[in-house]
Backbone as CSV, one residue per row, in Angstrom:
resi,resn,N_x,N_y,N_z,CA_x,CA_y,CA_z,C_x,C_y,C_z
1,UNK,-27.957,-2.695,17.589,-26.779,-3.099,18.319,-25.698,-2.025,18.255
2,UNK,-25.870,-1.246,17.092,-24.881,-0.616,16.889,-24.785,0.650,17.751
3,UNK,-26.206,1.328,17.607,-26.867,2.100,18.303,-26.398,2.489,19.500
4,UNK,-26.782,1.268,19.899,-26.866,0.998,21.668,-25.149,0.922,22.034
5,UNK,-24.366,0.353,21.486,-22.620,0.056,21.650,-21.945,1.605,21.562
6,UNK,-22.700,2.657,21.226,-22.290,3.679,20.647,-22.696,4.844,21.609
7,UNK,-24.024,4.443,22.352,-24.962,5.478,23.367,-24.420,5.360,24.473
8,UNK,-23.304,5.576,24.854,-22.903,5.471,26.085,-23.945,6.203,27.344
9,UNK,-24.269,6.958,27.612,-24.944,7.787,28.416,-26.778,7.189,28.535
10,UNK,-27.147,6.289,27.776,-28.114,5.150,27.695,-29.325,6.413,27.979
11,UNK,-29.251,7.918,26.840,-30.337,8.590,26.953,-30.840,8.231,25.411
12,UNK,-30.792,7.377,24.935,-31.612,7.052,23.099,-31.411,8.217,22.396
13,UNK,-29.892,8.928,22.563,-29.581,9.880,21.507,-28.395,9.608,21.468
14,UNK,-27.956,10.218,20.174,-26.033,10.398,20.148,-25.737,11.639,19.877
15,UNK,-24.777,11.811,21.024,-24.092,13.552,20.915,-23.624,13.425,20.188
16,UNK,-22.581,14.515,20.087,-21.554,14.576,19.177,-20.421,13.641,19.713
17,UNK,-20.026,14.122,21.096,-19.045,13.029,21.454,-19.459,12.039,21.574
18,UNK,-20.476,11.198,21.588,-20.568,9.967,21.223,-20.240,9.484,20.025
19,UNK,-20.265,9.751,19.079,-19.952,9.736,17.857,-18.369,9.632,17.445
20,UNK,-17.948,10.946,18.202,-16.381,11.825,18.024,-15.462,10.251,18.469
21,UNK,-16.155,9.604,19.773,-15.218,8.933,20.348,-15.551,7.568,19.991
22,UNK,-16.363,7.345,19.196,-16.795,5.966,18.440,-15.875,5.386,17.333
23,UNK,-15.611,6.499,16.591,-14.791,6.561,15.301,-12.980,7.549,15.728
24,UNK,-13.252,7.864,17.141,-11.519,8.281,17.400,-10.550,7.554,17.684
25,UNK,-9.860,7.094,16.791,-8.781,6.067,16.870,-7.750,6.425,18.175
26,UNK,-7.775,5.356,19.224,-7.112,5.134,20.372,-5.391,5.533,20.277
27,UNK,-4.851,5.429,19.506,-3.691,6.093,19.715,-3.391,7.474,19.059
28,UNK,-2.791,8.018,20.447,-2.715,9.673,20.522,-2.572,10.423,19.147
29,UNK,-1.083,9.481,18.427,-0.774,10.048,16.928,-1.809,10.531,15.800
30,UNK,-2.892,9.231,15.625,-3.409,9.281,14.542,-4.822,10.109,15.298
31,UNK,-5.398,10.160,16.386,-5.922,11.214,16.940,-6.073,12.401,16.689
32,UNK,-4.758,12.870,16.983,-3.948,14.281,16.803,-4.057,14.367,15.264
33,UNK,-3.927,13.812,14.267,-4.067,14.012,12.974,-5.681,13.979,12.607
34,UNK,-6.386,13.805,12.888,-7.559,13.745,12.780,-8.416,15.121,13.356
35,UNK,-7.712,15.415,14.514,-8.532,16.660,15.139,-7.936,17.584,14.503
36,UNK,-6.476,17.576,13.549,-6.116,18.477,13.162,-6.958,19.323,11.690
37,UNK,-7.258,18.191,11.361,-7.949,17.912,9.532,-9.502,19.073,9.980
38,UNK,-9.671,19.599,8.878,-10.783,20.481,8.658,-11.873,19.905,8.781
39,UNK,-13.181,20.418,8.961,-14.699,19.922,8.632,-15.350,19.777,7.384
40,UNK,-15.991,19.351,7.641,-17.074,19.102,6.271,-18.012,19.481,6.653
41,UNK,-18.324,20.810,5.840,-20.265,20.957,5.697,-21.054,21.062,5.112
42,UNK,-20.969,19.817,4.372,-22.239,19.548,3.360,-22.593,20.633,1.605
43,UNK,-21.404,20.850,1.464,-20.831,20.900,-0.056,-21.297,20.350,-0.929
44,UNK,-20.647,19.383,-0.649,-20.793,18.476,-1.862,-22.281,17.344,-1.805
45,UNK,-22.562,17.568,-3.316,-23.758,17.151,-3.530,-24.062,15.682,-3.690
46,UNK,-23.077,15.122,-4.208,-22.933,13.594,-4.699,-22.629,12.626,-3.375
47,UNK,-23.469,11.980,-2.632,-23.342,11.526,-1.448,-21.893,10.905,-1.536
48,UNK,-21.774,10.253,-3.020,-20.504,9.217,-2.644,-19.203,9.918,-2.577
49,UNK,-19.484,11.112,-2.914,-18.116,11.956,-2.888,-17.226,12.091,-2.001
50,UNK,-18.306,12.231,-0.852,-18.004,12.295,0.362,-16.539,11.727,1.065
51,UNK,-16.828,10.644,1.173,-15.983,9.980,1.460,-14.389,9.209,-0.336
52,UNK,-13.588,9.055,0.154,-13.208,8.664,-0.785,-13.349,7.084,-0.617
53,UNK,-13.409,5.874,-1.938,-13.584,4.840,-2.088,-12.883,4.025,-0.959
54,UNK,-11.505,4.168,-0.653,-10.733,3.493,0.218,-11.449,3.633,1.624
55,UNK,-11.898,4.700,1.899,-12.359,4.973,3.432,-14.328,4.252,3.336
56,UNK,-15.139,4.786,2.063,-16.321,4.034,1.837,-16.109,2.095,2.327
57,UNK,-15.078,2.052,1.435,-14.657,0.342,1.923,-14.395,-0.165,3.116
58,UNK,-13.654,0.904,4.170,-13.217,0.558,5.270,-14.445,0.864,6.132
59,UNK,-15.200,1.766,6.538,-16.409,2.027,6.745,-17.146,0.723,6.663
60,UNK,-17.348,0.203,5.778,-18.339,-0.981,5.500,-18.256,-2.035,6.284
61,UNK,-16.486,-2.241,5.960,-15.985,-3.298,6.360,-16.025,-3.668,8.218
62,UNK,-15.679,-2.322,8.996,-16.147,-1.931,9.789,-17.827,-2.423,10.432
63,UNK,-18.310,-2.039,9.670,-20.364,-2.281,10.423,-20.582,-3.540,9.864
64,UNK,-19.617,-4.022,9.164,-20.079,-5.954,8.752,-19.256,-6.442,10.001
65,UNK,-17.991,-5.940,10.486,-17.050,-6.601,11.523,-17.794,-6.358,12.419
66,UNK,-18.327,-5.533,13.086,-18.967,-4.959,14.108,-20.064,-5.701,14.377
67,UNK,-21.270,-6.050,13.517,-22.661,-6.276,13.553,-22.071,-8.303,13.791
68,UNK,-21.261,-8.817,12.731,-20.971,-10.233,13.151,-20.892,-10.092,14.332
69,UNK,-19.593,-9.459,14.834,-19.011,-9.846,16.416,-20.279,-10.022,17.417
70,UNK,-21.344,-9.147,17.240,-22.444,-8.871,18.048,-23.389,-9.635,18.110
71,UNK,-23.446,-9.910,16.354,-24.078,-11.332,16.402,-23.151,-12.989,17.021
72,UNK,-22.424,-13.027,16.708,-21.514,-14.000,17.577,-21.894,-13.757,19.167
73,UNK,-21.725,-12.863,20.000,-21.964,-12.353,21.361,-23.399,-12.986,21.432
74,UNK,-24.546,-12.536,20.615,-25.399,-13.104,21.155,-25.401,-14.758,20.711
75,UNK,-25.299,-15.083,20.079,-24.893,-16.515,19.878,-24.630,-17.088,21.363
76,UNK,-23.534,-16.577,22.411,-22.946,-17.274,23.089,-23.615,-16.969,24.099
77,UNK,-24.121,-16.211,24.358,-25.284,-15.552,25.273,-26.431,-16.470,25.562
């Protein structure tokens, strides 16, 4: 479900901008702060490092909100 909500272009891959604009927060401000921030390339060794705890949590919280709603949708379907 997630997949598919995310593949806009309905070729069974994800670009980059599919991705870029999945997770790019809709207002311009926090946008602009985001494209400003550096990359990550795979440094760090400890998967959980990655991310810090606050953003791991929100992330989660995220693909549990996401996957219900979808399941609800098909519910009503």
């Amino acid at each position: 479900m997630i997949f598919y909500g995310i593949d806009k272009n309905g070729d069974d891959f994800l670009d980059r901008q599919e991705v870029a604009s999945a997770f790019m927060p809709r207002e311009p401000q926090y946008a602009e702060i985001l494209n400003e921030r550096g990359g990550f390339y795979g440094d760090e060794t400890d998967l959980r490092q990655i991310f810090q705890k606050g953003t791991r949590e929100a992330l989660k919280n995220f693909f549990k909100g996401f996957v219900e709603c979808e399941v609800g949708l098909e519910h009503i379907r």
